[in-house]
N, C-alpha and C positions, 0 to 999 in steps of 0.2 A: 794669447788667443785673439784674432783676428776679431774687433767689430765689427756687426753685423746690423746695415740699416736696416731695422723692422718699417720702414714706411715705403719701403721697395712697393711699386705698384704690382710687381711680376707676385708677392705675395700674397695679395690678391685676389680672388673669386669674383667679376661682377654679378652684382645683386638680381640685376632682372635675367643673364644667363642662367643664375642658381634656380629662379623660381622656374624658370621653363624646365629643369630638370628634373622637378620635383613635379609636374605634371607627365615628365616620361615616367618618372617611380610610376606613378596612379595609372597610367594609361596600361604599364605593364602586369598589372592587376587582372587587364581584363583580359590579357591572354593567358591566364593561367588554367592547366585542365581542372585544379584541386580546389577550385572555388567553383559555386556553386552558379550556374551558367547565368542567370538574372540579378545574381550581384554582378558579374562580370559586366553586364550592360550595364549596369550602375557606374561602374569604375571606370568605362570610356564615356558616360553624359557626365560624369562630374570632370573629368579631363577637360570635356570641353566647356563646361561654366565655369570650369578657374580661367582656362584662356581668355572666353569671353570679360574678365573682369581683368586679367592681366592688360588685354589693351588696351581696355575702358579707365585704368589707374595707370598702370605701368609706362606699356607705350606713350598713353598720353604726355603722361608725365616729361618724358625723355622729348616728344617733340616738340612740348613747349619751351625746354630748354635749349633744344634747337636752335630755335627762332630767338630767345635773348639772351645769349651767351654758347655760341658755337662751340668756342673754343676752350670751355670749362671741362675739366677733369674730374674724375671721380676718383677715390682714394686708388681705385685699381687701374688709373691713367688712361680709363677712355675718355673720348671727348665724345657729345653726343651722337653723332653721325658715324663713329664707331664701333656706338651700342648698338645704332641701329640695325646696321647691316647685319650683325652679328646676330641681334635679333631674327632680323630676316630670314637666314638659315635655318635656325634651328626651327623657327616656329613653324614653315612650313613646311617639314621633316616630320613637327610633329601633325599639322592638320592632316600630311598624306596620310602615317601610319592611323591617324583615327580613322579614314575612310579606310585602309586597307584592312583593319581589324573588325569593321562594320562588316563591310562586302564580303569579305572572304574566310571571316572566323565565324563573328555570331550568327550575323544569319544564317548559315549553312546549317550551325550546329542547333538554334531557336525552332527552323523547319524542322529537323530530323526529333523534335520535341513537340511536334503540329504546333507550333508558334509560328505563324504564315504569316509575312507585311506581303501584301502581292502586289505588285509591279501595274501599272495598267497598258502593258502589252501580253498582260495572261489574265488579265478579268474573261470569267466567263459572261456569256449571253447574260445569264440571271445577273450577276454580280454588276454588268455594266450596268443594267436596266434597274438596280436596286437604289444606283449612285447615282443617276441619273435623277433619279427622283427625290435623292436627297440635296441634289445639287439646289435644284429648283425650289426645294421648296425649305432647303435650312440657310444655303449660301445665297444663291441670287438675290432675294430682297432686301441683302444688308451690303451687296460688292459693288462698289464704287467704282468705276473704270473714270479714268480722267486722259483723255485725248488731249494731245500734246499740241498746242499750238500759242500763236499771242495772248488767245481769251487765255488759256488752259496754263500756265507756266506750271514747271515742275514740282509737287505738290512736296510741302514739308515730310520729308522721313524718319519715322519713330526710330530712336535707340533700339536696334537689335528687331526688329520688325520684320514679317516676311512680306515679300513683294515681288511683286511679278512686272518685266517688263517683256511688253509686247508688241511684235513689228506687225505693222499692217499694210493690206493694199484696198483699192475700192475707196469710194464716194458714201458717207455717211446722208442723212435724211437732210441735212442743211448746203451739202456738199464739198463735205468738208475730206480731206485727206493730208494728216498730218504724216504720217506714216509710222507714229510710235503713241503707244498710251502706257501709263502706268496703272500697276491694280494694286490696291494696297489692303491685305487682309486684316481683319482688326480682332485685337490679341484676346475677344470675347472667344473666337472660337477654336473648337480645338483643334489643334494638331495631326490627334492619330486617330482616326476611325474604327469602330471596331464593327465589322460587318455581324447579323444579326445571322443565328444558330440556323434560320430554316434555310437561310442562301447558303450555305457551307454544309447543310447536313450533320450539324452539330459534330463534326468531325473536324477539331482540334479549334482552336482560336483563328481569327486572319483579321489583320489590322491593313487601313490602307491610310495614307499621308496626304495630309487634304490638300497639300502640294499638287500630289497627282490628282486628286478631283477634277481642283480647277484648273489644270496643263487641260485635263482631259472636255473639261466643258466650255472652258474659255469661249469659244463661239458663238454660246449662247448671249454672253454679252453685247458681240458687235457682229447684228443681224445686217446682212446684206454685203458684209466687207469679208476679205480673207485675209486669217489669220495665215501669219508666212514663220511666226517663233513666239512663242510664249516660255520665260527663263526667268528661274527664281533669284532672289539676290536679296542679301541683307547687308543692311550697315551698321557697324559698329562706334559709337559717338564718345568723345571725351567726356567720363559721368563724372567725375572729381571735381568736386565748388570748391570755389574760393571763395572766402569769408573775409575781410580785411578787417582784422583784430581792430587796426590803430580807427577804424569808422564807424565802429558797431555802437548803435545808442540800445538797439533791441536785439537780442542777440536772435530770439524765436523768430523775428519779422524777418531779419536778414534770412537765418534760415530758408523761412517760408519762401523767398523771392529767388534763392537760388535753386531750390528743388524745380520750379516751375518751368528754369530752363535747361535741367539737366538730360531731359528726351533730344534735346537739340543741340548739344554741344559739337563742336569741330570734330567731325569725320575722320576717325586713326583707321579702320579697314574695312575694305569692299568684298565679303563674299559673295561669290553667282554661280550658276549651273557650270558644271566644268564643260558642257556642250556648246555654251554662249559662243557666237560667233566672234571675233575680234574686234569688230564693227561697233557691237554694242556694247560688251565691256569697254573699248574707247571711250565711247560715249559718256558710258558711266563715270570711268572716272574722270571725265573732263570735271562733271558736272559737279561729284563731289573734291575737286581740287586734288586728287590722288595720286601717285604715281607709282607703278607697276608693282614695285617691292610694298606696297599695302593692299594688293589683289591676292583671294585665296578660292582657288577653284572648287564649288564643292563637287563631288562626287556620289548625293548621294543629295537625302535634306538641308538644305544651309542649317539649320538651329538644328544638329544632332542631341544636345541636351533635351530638347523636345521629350525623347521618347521613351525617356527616366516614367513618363504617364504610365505606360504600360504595367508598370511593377505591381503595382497595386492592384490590375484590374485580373491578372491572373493568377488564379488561386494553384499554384502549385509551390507546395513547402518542398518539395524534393528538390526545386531549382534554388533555391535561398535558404540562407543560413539559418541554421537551427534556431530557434526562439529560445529566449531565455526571462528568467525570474529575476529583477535585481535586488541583490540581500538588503536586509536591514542590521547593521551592526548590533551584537548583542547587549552593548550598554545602553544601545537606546528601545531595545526590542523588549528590553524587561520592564523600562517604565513608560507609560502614560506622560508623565510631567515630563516633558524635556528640559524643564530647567533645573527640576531636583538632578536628573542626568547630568547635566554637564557640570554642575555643583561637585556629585562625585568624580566627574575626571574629563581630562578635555577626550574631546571624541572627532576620529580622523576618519570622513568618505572619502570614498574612492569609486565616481561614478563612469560610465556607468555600471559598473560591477556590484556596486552598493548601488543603493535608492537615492534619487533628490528628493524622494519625499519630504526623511525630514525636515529639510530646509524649509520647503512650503510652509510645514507644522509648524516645525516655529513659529513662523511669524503669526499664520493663523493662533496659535497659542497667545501669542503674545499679545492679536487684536482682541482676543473674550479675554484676556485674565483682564481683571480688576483690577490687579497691586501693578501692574505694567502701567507704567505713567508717560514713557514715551517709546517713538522705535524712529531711528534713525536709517535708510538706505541710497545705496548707489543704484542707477539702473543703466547699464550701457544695451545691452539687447535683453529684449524680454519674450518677445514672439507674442500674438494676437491671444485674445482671451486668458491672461495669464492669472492663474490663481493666486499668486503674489503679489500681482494688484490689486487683486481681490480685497485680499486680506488688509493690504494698505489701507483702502478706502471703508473698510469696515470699521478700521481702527481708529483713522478720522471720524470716521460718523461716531464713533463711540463717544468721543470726548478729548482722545490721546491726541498727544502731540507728534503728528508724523512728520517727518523731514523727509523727502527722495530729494537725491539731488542726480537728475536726469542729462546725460549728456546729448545734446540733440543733434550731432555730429560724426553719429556712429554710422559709420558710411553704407549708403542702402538701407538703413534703417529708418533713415531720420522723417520718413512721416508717420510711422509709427511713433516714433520717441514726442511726436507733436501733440499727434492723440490721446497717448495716455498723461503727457502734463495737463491737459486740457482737463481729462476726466479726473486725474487726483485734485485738480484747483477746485471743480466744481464742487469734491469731497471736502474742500476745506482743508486738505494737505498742504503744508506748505513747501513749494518744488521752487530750485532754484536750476540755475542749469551752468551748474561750476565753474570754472574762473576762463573769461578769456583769454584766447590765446593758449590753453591745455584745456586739452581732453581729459574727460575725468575717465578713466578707464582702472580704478580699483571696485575690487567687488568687495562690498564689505556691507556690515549690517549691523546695528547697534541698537537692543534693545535693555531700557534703565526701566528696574524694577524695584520696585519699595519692597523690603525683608525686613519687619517689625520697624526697627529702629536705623537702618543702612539703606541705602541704596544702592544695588547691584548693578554692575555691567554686565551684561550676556553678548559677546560677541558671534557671527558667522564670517570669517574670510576667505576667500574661493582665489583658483586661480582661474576661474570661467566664469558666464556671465548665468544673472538669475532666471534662467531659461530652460522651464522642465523639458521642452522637446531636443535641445541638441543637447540636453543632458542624458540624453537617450542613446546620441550618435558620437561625442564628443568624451575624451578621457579627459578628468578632472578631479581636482582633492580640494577637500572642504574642510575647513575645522572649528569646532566649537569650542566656546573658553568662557570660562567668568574669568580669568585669571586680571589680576587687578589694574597693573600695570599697563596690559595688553589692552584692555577695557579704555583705561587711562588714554594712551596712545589714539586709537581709534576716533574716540571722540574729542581731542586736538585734532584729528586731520578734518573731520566734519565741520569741527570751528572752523578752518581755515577756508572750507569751500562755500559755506554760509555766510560768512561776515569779511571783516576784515582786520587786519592786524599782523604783525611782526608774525614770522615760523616761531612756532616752541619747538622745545628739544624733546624729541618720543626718548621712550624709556626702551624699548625694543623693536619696534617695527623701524625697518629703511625704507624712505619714501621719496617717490621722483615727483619732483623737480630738483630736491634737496640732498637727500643723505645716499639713495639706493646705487647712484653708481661710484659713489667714492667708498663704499661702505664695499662693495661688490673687488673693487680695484684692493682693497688693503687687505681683504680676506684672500686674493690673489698670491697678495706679496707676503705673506705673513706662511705661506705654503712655499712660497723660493724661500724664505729665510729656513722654514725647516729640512728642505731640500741641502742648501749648505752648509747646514750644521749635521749632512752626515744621516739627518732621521726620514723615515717616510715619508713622504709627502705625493696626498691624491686628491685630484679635485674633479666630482661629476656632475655634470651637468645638460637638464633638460630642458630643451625651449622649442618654440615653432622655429626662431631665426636666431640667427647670430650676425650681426652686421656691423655694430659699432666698434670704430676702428682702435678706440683707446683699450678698451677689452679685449680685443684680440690682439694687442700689442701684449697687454699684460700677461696672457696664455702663450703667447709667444717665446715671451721673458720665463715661464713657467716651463714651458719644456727646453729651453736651453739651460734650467737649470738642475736640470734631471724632475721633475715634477711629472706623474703619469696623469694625462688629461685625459678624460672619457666626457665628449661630447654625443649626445641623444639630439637629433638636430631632425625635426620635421621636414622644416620646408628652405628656405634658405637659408645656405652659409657660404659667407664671404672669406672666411679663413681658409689657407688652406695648408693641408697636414702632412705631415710625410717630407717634408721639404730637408734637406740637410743643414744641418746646424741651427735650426730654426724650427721647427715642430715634428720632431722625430717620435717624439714622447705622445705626440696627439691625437689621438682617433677618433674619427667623425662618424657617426652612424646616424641612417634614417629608417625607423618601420613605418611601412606602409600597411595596414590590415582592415580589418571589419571598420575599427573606430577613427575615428582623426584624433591622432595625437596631440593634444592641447595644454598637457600639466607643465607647469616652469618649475626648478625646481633647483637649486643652486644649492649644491654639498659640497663642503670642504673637510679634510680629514681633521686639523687641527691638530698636528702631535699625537691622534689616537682617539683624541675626545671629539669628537663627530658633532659639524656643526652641520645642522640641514633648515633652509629656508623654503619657503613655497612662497610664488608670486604671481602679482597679476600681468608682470613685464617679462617681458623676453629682451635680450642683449639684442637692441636697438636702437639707434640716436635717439629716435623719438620717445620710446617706453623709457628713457633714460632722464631726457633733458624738456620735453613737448606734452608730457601727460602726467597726470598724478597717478602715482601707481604707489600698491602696497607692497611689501616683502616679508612677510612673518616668519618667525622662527618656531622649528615643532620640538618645544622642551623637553616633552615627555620620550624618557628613554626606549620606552614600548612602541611610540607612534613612530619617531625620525629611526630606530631599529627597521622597522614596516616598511617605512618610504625607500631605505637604505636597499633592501630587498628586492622589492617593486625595481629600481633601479638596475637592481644585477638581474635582475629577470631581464629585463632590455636589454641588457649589455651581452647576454648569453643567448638571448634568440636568432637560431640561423634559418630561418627559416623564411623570414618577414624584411628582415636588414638587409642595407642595402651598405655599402663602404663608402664615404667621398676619396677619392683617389686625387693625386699633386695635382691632376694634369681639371682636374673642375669636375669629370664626368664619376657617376656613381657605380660601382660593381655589386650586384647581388650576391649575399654570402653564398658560399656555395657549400655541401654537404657530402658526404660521403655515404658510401651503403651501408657503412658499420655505425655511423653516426646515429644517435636519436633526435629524433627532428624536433626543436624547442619552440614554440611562436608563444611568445611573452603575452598578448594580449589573450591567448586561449589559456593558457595558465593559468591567468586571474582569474578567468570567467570559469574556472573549473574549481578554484580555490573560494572564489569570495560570494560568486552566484550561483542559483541553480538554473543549470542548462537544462531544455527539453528536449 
């Protein structure tokens, strides 16, 4: 049999093509009739806030390597100016269909629901005279018009900002005629207007986009001169810092010093009115050093994520998904004490279908007991006011010994991660902020309780972060343990991010920097060997990404040796399946639905005896080799039975799945009429919660 190089680039997926794909999955959400019409606007502004951050990370990324190292390769042999282009296509394929799916799906079908955004060449009489007066009297005294000339240079533009630029003619009061001014809105105010019940006749909702306010009042700014174009236009900035591990004496200061510049980092792309003359888009991007293939016209508001506001403001459940209750498992439902609970057995969430309550609990539990002597946590995102800090800082005040070790590097987080070290230091907590050069990205939680004459470990390990709100939006599995070992383990990896000193050897958990991807690679190979010894051999696997190339060589090696691979793949994957002689055996699937799929989850059959891990990593260089991460295993034959399940529910949903196909691009399952329609995430919510 004919050798086969696995490091073939043609086997290959690039990384930043996969993730544009996976914002087609999301954008095709919102065309769907069988969702409910205000989720479906939901599913084209989250389309467009992944893009927005794809070029703000992504692109960036690529055209810094641009610039120092042209001619570098990625495992799937582009060089950067080959990603680019390629980029270039697809992204503005997808920015048209987001306008096309605006213009010509929802709003149509939002009016025919009296949800009216109304245009201001159909304001009525009232309605102009109503904006009129709120122009004057909510926008004018905070709009800063800056006329273009020597005094005037072109004014610093915020990351992602709306602005206006506008040609003029005529003689201002000094006599002055630059012929362009910039308007630069400030992101105090909002977005979408919501005209008031007596102007409308209380006949349906009507939003107006204070875009068009100010197209429409602009005038009033520059009294005496004529306006000749007033065009919207945003810019999009390189938001990704650099930290230089080998300089850092303070890791917080550094921090602090790069956030400050992150509103103004190097310009990746120019959205403007797709009406803007050529003249002045030239202009623009002379100014911001651009060139054409980073122009995107809009057609419609530049910041389409914008209008995600709305959801909230309009009380109709018939457009949005049904509300649901999330369960409380019954081993924790029965008791009070969460620790006599997990005493009796470890216990596995599954949010948000289950509660993160008691996670909160916990720890709240663990700041009032008494016999609790310390509590040990990670924090990678937490979101504002979080009752988990709460509970931290209570626990300090108590007396307890609290450790967070906060990573301040959680990207878009990191002035939040600032504030709350500040507020647990004032508590007396002691916060360190884990080792540089990795990101602490395990979620873990450790709290040591005095039982007469022992000392208990109570563990919590998550494959998501301690964050009640996107535990709301995000699927995710939790598990409780006193189990000793495991306990054991946990509180080795905390030494290792608190102090310092030589790796110990964990007794069960795989942990990156260290054991998680060799440990990952030999559970690989250990499925070829029962593959060619003639027995079963299946290995499945769930993550946001799949990127790193030694693992995918390894799955590689796995289905050339007859090995059935079932990959659950979110967001991107670089691997790619169906190939001959090379991943015949391998099937990529992505659900897209209600929740963002977030559980990691790495099973291997083992000969029959089923080993299944939960983790904070996903197969990625970085979750691999760049972060500390955790991998736990679920011993209990009832719990890893569950997850097994959960699993084949994903694997059996046609409803939601999408295929990766050889060639990169994804096919939606498709269905027959005799079929029964499966959607994996509605299953659970019908299984584990009560819907309303």
């Amino acid at each position: 049999m004919q050798t086969i190089d696995l490091k073939q680039p043609q086997l290959y997926i690039n990384r930043e093509l996969s993730l544009l794909e996976f914002n087609v999955r999301v954008l095709a959400e919102a065309k769907k009739d069988d969702i409910p019409l205000l989720e479906r606007l939901n599913y084209l502004c989250i389309s467009c806030s992944n893009l927005d951050e794809f070029f703000e990370v992504r692109v960036a990324s690529v055209l810094q390597m641009a610039n120092i190292d042209p001619e570098a390769r990625g495992v799937d042999g582009l060089t950067p100016a080959e990603q680019l282009a390629q980029i270039d296509i697809k992204a503005h394929q997808l920015v048209a269909e987001q306008y096309k799916v605006l213009n010509e799906l929802l709003i149509p079908q939002l009016q025919a629901e009296n949800i009216h955004f109304i245009r201001r060449d159909h304001w009525t009489a009232q309605q102009r005279e109503w904006l009129g007066d709120y122009f004057n009297e909510a926008l004018l005294p905070i709009l800063t018009p800056v006329g273009l000339d020597s005094a005037h240079p072109f004014p610093r533009i915020l990351n992602k900002s709306l602005n206006f630029i506008i040609s003029l003619t005529g003689k201002d009061a000094f006599g002055r005629n630059s012929g362009r001014a910039i308007l630069q809105a400030p992101r105090a105010l909002p977005r979408i207007i919501q005209l008031p019940a007596e102007i409308t006749k209380g006949d349906g909702q009507h939003f107006v986009f204070l875009s068009s306010i100010i197209h429409a009042f602009v005038n009033e700014l520059f009294v005496g001169m004529t306006i000749k174009g007033c065009h919207q236009f945003r810019v999009t900035r390189n938001s990704d810092f650099f930290v230089d591990d080998d300089a850092i004496d303070d890791l917080l200061h550094a921090v602090e010093g790069e956030l400050a510049m992150r509103n103004y980092g190097d310009e990746v792309r120019l959205e403007i009115d797709g009406n803007c003359p050529d003249e002045t888009i030239d202009f623009l991007l002379s100014h911001f050093n651009l060139s054409r293939d980073r122009l995107f016209l809009a057609h419609g508001p530049v910041n389409l994520n914008r209008i995600q506001s709305i959801y909230s403001s309009i009380d109709r459940p018939d457009l949005k998904f049904s509300p649901f209750k999330s369960a409380t498992p019954p081993a924790l439902a029965r008791h009070k004490d969460l620790f006599a609970a997990i005493r009796k057995q470890d216990i596995l969430l599954h949010h948000p279908f289950e509660s993160f309550s008691p996670v909160v609990e916990f720890i709240r539990q663990a700041a009032a007991d008494p016999d609790v002597l310390a509590i040990k946590q990670t924090l990678y995102r937490t979101g504002t006011n979080s009752p988990i800090v709460s509970a931290l800082i209570k626990a300090a005040l108590a007396g307890k010994a609290v450790t967070v070790v906060i990573e301040l590097r959680a990207r878009f987080d990191e002035k939040e991660n600032i504030d709350l070290a500040a507020k647990l230091q004032e508590a007396a907590a002691h916060v360190v902020f884990g080792v540089v050069g990795y990101k602490t990205h395990a979620k873990m939680c450790l709290v040591l309780r005095r039982e007469g004459k022992i000392l208990r470990n109570y563990v919590h390990l998550g494959t998501g972060n301690y964050h009640p709100k996107t535990a709301k939006l995000y699927t995710d599995y939790g598990l409780f343990t006193c189990n000793k070992e495991m306990g054991e383990d946990v509180r080795r990896v905390f030494m290792q991010l608190t102090s310092l000193g030589k790796v110990t050897q964990l007794h069960k958990l795989l942990q990156s920097p260290f054991t998680l991807h060799k440990g990952l690679i030999e559970k690989i190979e250990r499925e070829i060997q029962f593959a060619q010894e003639g027995k079963s051999a299946k290995i499945i696997i769930k993550v946001n990404a799949v990127v790193e190339e030694q693992a995918i060589q390894a799955l590689y090696r796995a289905s050339q040796a007859g090995v059935v691979v079932k990959l659950i793949v979110r967001g991107v994957c670089c691997l790619r399946p169906g190939v001959k002689g090379v991943s015949e055996n391998i099937e990529v699937r992505s659900i897209v639905g209600r929740f963002l799929e977030h559980t990691r989850v790495y099973a291997f059959a083992n000969g029959g005896n089923w080993e299944v891990y939960c983790a904070s990593a996903d197969l990625m260089n970085r979750n691999m080799f760049r972060r500390v991460e955790t991998c736990f295993p679920i011993e209990s034959k009832k719990l890893h039975d569950r997850i097994l399940n959960d699993l084949n529910c994903y694997l059996n949903d046609n409803s939601q799945a999408w295929l990766l196909q050889s060639d990169g691009e994804y096919k939606q399952v498709s269905i027959s009429e005799t079929q029964e329609p499966k959607r994996a995430q509605t299953m659970l919510l019908n299984e584990l919660a009560e819907v309303k």
